[in-house]
C-alpha positions as CSV (number, residue, x, y, z in Angstrom):
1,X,-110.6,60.8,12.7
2,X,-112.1,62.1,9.3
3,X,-108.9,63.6,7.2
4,X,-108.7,64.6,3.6
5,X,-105.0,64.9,2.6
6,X,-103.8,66.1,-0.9
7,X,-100.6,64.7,-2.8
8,X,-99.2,65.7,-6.3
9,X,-98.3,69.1,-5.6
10,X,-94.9,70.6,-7.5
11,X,-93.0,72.8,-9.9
12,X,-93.9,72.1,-13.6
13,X,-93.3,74.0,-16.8
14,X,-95.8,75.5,-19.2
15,X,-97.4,73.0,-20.9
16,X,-96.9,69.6,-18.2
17,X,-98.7,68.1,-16.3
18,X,-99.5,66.8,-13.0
19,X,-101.8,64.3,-11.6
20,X,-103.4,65.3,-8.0
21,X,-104.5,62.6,-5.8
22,X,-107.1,63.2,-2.7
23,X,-107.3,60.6,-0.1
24,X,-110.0,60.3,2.5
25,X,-109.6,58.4,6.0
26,X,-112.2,58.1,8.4
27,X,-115.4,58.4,6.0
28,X,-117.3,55.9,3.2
29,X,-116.0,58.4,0.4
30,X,-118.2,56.6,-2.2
31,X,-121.4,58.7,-0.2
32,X,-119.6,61.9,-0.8
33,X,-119.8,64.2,-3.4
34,X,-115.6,65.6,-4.2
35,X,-114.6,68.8,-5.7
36,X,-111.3,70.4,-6.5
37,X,-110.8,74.2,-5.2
38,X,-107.5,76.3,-5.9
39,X,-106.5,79.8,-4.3
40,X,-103.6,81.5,-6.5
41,X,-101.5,84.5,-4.4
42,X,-104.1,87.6,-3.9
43,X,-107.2,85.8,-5.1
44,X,-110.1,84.2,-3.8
45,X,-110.7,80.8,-3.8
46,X,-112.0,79.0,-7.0
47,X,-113.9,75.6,-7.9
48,X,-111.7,73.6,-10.3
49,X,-113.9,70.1,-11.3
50,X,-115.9,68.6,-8.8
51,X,-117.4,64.7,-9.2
52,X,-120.9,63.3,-7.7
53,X,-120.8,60.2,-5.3
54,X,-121.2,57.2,-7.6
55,X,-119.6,59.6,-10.6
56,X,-122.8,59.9,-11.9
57,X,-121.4,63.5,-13.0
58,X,-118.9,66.0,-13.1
59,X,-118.3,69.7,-13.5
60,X,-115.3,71.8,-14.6
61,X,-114.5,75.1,-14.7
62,X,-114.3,76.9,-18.1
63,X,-110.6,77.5,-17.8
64,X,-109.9,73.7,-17.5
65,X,-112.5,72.3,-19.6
66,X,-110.6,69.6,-22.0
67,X,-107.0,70.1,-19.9
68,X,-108.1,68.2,-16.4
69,X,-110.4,65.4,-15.6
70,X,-111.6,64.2,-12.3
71,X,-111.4,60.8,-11.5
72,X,-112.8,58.7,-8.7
73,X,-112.0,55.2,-6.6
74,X,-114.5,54.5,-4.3
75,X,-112.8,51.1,-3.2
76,X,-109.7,53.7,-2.6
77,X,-111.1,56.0,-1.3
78,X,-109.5,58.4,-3.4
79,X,-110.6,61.3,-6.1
80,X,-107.8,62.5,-8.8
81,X,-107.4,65.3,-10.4
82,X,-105.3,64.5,-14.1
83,X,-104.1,68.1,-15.0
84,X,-102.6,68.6,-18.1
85,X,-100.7,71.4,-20.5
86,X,-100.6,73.2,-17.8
87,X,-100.4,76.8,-17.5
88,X,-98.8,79.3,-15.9
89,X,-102.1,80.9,-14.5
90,X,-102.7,77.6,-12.8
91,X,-100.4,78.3,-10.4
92,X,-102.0,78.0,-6.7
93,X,-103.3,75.9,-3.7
94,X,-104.9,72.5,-4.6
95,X,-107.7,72.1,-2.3
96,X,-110.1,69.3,-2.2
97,X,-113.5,68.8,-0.5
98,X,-116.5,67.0,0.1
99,X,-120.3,66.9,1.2
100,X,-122.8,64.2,1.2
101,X,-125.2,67.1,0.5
102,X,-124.5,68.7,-3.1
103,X,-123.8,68.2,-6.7
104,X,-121.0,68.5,-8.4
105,X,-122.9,70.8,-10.4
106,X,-123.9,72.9,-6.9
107,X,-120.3,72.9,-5.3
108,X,-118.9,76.0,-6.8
109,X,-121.7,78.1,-5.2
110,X,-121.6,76.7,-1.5
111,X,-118.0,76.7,-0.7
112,X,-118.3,77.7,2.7
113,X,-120.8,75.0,3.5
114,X,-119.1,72.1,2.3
115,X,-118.3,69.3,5.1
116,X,-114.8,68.1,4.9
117,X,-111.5,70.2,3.4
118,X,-107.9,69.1,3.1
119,X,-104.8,71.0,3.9
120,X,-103.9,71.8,0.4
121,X,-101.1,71.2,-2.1
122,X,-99.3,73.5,-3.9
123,X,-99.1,73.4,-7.8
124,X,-96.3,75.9,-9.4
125,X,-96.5,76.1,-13.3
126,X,-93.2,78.0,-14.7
127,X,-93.4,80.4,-17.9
């Protein structure tokens, strides 16, 4: 059964940090292109960072450029997601996906296509 499952969800305060783990089962991650989604209360979905198979390159979002960094291991099957000084306004759902098909670079404008999501973990930053 292909699964992704998200850990490293919790309650921080402005200005910690938080490391985000995704972990695949059932699927050669190395083959996969991985991104990081979040959904905050009342808004839509948005791309966070997203990494190529073989990390041959990445993508952030403006708002977390030089805060978080994406990280992979293949032999793990695993992509990370080091957040820190963390903001209030990160506050929200911790998604992660992955297609064989698209670049970190394309992610952020095919959501709705992409192959494999997890459940979701929640990241609350207090004020």
């Amino acid at each position: 059964q292909v699964q992704l499952v998200e850990s490293g969800g919790g309650l921080v305060q402005h200005g910690g940090s938080l490391r985000l783990s995704c972990a695949a089962s059932g699927v050669a991650f190395g083959s996969y292109t991985v991104g990081w989604f979040r959904q905050a209360p009342g808004k839509e979905r948005e791309f966070v960072a997203g990494i190529n198979w073989g990390a041959t390159g990445t993508k952030y979002v403006d708002s977390v450029k030089g805060r978080f960094a994406i990280s992979r291991d293949d032999a793990k099957n695993t992509v990370d997601l080091q957040m820190n000084n963390l903001k209030p306004e990160d506050t929200a759902v911790y998604y992660c996906a992955a297609d064989k098909h698209v670049t970190a670079r394309a992610m952020d404008a095919v959501p709705g296509l992409l192959e494999l999501w997890g459940q979701g973990t929640l990241v609350t930053v207090s004020s």
